[in-house]
Structure formats: structure tokens, C-alpha cells
N, CA, C and O atoms as a Maestro MAE file, in Angstrom:
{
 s_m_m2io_version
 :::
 2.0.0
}

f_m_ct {
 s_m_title
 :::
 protein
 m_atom[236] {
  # First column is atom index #
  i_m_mmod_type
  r_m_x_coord
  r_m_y_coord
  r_m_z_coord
  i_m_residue_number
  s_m_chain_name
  s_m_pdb_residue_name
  s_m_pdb_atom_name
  i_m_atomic_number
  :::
  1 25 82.723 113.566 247.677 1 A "UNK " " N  " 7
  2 3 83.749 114.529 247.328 1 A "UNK " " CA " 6
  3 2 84.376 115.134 248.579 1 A "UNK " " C  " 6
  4 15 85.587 115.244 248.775 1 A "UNK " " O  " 8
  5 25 83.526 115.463 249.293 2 A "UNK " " N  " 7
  6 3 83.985 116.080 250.669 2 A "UNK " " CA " 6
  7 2 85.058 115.001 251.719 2 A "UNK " " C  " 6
  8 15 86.016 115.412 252.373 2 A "UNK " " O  " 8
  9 25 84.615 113.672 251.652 3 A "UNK " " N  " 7
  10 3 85.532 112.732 251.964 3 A "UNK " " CA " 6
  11 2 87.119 112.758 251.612 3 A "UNK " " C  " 6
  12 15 88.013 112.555 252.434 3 A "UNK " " O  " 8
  13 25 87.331 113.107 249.952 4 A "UNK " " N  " 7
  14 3 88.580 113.117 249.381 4 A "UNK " " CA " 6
  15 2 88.940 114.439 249.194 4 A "UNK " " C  " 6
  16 15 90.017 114.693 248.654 4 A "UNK " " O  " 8
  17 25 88.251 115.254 249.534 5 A "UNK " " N  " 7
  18 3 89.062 116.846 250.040 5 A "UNK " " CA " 6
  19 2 89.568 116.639 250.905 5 A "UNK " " C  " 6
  20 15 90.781 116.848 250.918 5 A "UNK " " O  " 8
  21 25 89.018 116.205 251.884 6 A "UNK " " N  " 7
  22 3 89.709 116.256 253.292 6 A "UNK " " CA " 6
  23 2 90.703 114.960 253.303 6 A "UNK " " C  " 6
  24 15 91.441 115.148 254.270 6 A "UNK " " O  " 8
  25 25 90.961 114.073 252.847 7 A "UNK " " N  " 7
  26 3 91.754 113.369 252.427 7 A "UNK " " CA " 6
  27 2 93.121 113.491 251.581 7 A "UNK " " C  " 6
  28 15 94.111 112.765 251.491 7 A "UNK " " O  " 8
  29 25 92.797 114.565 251.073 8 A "UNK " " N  " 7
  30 3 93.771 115.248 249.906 8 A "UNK " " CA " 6
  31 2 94.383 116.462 250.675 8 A "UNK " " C  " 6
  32 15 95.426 116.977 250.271 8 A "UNK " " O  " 8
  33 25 93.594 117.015 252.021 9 A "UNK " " N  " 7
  34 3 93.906 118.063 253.121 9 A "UNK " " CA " 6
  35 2 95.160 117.295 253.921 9 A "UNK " " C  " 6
  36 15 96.264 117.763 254.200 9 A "UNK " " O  " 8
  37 25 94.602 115.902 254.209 10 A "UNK " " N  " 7
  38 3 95.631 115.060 255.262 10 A "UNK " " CA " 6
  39 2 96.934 114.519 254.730 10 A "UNK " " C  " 6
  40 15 97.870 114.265 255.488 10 A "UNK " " O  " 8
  41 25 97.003 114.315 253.200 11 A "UNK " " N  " 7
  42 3 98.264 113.825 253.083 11 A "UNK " " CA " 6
  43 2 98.897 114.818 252.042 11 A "UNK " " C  " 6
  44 15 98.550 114.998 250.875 11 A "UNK " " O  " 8
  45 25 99.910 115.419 252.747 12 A "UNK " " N  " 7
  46 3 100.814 116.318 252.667 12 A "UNK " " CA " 6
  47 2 101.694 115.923 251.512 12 A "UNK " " C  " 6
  48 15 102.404 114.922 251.608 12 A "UNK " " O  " 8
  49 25 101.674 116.941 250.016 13 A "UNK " " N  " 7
  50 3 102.369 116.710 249.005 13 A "UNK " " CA " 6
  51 2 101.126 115.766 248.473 13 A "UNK " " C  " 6
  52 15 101.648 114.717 248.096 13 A "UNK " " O  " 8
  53 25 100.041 115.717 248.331 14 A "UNK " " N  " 7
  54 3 99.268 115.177 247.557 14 A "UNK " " CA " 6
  55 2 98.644 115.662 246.172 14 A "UNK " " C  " 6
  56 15 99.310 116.626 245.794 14 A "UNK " " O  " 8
  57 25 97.826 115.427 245.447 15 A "UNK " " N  " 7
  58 3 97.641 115.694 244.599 15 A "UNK " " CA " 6
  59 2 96.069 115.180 244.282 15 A "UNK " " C  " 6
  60 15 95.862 113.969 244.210 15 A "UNK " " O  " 8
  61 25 95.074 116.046 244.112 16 A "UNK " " N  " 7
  62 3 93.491 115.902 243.927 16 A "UNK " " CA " 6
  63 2 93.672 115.845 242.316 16 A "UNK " " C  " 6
  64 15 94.391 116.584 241.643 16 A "UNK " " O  " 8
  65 25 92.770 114.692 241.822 17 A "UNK " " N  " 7
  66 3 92.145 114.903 240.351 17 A "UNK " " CA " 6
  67 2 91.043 114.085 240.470 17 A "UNK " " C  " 6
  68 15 90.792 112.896 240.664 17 A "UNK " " O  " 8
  69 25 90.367 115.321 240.255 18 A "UNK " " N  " 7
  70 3 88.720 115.165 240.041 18 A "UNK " " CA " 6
  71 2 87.999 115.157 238.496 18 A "UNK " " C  " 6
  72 15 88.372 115.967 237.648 18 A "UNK " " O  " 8
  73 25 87.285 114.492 238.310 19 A "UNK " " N  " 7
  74 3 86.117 114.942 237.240 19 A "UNK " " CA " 6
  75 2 84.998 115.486 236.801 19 A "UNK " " C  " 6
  76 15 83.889 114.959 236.894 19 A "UNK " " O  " 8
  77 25 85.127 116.064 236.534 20 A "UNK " " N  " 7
  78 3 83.844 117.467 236.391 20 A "UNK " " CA " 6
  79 2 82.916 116.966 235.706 20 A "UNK " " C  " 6
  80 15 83.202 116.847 234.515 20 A "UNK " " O  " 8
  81 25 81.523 116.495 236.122 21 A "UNK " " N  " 7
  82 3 80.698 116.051 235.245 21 A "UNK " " CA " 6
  83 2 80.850 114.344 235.198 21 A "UNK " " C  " 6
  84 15 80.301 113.681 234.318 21 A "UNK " " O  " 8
  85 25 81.810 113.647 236.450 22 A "UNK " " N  " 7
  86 3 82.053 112.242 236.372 22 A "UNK " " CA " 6
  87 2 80.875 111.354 236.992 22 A "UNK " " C  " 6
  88 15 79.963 112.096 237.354 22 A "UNK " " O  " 8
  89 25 80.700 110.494 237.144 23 A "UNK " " N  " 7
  90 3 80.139 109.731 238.249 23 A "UNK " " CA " 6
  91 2 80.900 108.688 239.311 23 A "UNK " " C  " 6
  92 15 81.837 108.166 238.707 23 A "UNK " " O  " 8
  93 25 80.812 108.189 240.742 24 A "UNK " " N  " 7
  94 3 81.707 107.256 240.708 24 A "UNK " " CA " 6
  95 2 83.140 107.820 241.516 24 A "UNK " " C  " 6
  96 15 83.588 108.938 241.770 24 A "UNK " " O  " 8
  97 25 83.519 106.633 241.730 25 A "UNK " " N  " 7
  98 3 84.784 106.899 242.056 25 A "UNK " " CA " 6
  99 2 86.059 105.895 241.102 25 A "UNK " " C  " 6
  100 15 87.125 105.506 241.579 25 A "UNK " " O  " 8
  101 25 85.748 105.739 240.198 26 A "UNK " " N  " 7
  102 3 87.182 105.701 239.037 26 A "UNK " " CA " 6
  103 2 87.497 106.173 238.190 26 A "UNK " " C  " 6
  104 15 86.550 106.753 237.658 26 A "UNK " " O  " 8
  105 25 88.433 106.290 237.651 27 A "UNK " " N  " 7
  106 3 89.859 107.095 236.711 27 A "UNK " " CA " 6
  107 2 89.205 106.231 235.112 27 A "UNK " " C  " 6
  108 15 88.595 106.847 234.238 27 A "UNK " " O  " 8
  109 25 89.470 104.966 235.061 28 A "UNK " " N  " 7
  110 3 89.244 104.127 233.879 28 A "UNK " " CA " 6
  111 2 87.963 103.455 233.706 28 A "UNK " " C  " 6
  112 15 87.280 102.890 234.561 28 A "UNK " " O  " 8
  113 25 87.740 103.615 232.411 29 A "UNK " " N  " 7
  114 3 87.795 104.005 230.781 29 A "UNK " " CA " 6
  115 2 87.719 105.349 230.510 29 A "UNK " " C  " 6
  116 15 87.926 105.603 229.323 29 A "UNK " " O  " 8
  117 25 87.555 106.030 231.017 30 A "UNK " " N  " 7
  118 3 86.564 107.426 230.754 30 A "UNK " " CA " 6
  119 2 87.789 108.070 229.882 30 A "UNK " " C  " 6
  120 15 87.498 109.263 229.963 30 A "UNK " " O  " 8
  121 25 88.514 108.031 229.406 31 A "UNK " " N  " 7
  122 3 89.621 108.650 228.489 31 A "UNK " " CA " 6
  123 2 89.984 110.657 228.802 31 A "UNK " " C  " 6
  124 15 90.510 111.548 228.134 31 A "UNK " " O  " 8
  125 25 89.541 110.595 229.748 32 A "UNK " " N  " 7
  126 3 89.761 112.137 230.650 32 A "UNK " " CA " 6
  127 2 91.426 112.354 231.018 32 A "UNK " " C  " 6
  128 15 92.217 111.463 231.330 32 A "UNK " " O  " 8
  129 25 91.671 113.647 230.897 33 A "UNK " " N  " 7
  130 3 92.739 113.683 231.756 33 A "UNK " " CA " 6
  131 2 93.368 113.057 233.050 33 A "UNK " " C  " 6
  132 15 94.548 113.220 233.362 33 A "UNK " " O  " 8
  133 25 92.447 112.313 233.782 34 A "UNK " " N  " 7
  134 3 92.598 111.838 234.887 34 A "UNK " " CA " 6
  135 2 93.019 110.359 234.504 34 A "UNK " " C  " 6
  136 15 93.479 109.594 235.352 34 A "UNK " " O  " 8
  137 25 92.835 109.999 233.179 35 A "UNK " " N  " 7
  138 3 93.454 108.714 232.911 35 A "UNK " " CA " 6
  139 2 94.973 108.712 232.707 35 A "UNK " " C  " 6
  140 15 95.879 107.927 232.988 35 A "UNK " " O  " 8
  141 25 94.926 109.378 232.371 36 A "UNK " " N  " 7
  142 3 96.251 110.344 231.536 36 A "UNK " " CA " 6
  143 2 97.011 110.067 232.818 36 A "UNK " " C  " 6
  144 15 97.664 109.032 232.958 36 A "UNK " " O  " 8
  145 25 96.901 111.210 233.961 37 A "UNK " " N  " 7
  146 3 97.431 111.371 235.316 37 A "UNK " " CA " 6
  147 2 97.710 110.106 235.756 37 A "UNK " " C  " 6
  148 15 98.851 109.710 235.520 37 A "UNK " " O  " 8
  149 25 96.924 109.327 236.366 38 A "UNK " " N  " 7
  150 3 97.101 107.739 236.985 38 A "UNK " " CA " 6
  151 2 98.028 107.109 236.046 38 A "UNK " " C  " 6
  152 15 99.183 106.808 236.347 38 A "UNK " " O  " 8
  153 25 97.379 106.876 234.654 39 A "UNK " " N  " 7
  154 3 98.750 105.973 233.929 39 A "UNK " " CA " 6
  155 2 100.197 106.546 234.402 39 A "UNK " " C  " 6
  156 15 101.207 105.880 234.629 39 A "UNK " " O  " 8
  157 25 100.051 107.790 234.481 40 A "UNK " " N  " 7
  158 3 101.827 108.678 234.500 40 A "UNK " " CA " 6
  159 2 102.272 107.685 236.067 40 A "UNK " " C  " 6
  160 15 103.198 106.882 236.183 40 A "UNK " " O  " 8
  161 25 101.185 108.125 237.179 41 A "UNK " " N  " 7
  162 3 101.657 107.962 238.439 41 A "UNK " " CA " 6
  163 2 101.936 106.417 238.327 41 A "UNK " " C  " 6
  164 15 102.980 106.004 238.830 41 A "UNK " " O  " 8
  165 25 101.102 105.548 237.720 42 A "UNK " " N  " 7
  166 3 101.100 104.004 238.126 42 A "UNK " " CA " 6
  167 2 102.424 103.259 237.190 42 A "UNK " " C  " 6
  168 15 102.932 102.155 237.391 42 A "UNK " " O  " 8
  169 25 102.711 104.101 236.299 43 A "UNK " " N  " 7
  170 3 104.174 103.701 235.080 43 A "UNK " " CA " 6
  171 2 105.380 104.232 235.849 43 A "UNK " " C  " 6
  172 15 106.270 103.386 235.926 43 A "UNK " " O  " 8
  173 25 105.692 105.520 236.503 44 A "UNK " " N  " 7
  174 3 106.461 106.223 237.064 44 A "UNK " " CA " 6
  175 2 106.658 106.634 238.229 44 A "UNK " " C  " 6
  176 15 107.856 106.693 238.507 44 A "UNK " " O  " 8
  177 25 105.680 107.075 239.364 45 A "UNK " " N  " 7
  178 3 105.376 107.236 240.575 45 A "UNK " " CA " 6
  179 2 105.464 108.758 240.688 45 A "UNK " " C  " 6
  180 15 105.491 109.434 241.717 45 A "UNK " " O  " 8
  181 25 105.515 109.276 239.013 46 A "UNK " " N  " 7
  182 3 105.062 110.531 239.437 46 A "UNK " " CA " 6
  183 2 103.824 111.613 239.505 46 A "UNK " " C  " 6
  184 15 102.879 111.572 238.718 46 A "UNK " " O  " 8
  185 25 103.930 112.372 240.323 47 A "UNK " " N  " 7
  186 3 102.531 113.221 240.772 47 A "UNK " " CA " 6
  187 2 102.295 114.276 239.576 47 A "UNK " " C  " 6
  188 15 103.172 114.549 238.757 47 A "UNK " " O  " 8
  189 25 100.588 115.013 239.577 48 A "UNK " " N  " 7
  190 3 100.987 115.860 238.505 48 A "UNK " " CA " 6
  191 2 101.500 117.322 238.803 48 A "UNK " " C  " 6
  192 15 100.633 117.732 239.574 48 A "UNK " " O  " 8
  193 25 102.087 117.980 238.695 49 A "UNK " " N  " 7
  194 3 102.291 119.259 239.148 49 A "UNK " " CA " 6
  195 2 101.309 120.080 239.863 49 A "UNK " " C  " 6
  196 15 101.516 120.881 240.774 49 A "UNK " " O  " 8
  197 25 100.458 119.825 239.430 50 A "UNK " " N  " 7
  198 3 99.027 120.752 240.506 50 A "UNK " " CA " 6
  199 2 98.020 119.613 240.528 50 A "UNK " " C  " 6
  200 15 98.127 118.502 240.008 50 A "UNK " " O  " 8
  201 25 96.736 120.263 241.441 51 A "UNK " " N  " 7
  202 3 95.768 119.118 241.299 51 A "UNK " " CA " 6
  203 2 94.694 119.626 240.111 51 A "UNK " " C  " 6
  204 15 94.579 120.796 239.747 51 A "UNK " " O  " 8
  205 25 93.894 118.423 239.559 52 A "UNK " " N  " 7
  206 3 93.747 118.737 238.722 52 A "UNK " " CA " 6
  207 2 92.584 118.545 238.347 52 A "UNK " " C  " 6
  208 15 92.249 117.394 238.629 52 A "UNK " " O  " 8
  209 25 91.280 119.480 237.517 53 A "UNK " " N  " 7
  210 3 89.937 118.950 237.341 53 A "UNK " " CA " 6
  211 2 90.009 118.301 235.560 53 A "UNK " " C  " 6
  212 15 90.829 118.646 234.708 53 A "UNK " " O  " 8
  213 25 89.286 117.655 235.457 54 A "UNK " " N  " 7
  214 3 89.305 116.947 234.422 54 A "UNK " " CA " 6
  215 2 87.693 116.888 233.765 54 A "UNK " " C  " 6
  216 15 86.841 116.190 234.316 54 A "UNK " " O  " 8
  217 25 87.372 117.729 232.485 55 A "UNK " " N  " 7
  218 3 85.766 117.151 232.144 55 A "UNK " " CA " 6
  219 2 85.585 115.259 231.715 55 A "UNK " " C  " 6
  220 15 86.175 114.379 231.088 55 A "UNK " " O  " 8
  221 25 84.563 115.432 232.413 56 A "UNK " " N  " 7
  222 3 83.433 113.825 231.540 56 A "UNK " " CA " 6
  223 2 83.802 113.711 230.053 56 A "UNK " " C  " 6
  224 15 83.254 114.360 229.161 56 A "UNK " " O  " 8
  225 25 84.700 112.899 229.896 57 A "UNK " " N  " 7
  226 3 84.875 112.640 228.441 57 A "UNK " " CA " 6
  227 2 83.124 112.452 227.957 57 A "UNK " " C  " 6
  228 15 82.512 111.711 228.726 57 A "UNK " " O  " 8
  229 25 82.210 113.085 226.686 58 A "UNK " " N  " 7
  230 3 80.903 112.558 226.354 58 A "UNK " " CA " 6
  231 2 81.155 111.280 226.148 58 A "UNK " " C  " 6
  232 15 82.251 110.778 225.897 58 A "UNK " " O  " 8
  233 25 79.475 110.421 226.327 59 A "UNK " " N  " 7
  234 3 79.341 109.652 225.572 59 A "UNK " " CA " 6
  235 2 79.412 108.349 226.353 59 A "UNK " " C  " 6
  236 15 79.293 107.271 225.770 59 A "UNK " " O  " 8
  :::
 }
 m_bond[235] {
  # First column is bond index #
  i_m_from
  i_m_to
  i_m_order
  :::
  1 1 2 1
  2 2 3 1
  3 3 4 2
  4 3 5 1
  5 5 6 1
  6 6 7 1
  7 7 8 2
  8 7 9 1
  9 9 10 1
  10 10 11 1
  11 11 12 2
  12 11 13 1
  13 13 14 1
  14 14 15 1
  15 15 16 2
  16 15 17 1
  17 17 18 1
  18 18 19 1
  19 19 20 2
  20 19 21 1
  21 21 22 1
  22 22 23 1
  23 23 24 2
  24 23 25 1
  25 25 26 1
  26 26 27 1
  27 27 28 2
  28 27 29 1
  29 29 30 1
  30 30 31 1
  31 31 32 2
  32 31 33 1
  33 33 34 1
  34 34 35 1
  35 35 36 2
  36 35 37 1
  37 37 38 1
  38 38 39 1
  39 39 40 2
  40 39 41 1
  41 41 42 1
  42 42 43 1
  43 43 44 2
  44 43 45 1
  45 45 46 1
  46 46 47 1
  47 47 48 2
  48 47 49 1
  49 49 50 1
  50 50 51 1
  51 51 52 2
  52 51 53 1
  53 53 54 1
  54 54 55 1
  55 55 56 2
  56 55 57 1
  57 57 58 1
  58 58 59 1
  59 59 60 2
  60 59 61 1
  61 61 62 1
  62 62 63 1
  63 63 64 2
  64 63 65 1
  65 65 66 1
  66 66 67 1
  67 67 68 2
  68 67 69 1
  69 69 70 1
  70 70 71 1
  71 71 72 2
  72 71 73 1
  73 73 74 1
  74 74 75 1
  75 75 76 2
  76 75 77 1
  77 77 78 1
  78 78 79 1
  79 79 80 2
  80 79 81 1
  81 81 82 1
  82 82 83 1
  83 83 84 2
  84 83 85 1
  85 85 86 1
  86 86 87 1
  87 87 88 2
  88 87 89 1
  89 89 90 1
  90 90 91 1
  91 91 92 2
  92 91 93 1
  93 93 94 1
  94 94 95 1
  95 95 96 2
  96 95 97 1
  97 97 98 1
  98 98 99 1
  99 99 100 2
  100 99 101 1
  101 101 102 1
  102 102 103 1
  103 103 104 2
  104 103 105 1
  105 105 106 1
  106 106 107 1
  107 107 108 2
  108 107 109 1
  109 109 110 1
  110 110 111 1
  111 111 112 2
  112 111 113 1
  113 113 114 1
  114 114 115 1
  115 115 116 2
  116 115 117 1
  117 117 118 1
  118 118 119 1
  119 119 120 2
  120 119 121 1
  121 121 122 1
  122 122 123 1
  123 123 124 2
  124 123 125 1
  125 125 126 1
  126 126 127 1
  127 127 128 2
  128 127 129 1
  129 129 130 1
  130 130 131 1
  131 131 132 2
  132 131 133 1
  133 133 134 1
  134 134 135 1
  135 135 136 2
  136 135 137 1
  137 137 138 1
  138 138 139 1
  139 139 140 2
  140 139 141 1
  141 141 142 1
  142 142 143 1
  143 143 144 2
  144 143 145 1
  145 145 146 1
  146 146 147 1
  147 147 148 2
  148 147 149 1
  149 149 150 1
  150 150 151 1
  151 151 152 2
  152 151 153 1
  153 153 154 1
  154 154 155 1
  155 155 156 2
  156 155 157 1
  157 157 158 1
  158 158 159 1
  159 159 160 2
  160 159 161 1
  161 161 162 1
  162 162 163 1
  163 163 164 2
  164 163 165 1
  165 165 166 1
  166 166 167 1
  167 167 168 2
  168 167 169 1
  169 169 170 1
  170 170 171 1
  171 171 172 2
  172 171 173 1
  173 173 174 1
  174 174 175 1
  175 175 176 2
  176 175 177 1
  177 177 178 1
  178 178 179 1
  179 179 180 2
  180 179 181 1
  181 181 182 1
  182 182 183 1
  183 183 184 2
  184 183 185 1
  185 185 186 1
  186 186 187 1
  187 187 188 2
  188 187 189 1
  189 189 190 1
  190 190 191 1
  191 191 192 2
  192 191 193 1
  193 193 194 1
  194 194 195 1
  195 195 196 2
  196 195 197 1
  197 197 198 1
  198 198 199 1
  199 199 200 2
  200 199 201 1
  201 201 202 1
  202 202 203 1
  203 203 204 2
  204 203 205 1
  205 205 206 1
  206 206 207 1
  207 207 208 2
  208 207 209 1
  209 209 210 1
  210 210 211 1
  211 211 212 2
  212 211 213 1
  213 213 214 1
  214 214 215 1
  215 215 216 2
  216 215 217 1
  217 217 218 1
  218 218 219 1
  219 219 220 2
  220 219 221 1
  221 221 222 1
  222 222 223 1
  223 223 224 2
  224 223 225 1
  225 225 226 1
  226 226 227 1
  227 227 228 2
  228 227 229 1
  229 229 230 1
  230 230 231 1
  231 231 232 2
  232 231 233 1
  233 233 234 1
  234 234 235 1
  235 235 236 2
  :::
 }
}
């Protein structure tokens, strides 16, 4: 985590979304807000307005 803070510190106009309760470092399957986010950015190229925590979808 501390890696992609400071990563998210270095590039200017960035945007952090984390998962609260995730494991790992990916976005998909987990059906979290953070899937949500990436589909937007990877369909459109747009960012989300703030950065953003997202719970562990259960299960």
C-alpha cells in the first residue's frame, strides 16, 4: 500500500482506489466500486472525481 501512496503522491492529477478489506493487487471480479471506476477509466479515459475507498464485496 505504501508503494501506491507514494505512487499516487508522484503522478500529479491522479487518482487512488483502494479496497478496504481487499487482498492483492486487482480491480476484477470483486464487483466493488473499484470495478465500477476502471471499467469507466478503461471505456472512456475518465478519472473518478476523488480517490476512492471501496469495501470487499463478501463472499
Amino acid at each position: 500500500m505504501a508503494a501506491g501512496q507514494a505512487m499516487h503522491r508522484a503522478l500529479r492529477g491522479s487518482r487512488l482506489v483502494t479496497v478496504a478489506g481487499g487482498e492483492g493487487h486487482g480491480a476484477y471480479p470483486f464487483k466493488s466500486c473499484a470495478d465500477r471506476s476502471a471499467t469507466v477509466y478503461l471505456t472512456t479515459g475518465s478519472l473518478p472525481a476523488k480517490d476512492l475507498t471501496c469495501q470487499a464485496a463478501a463472499g
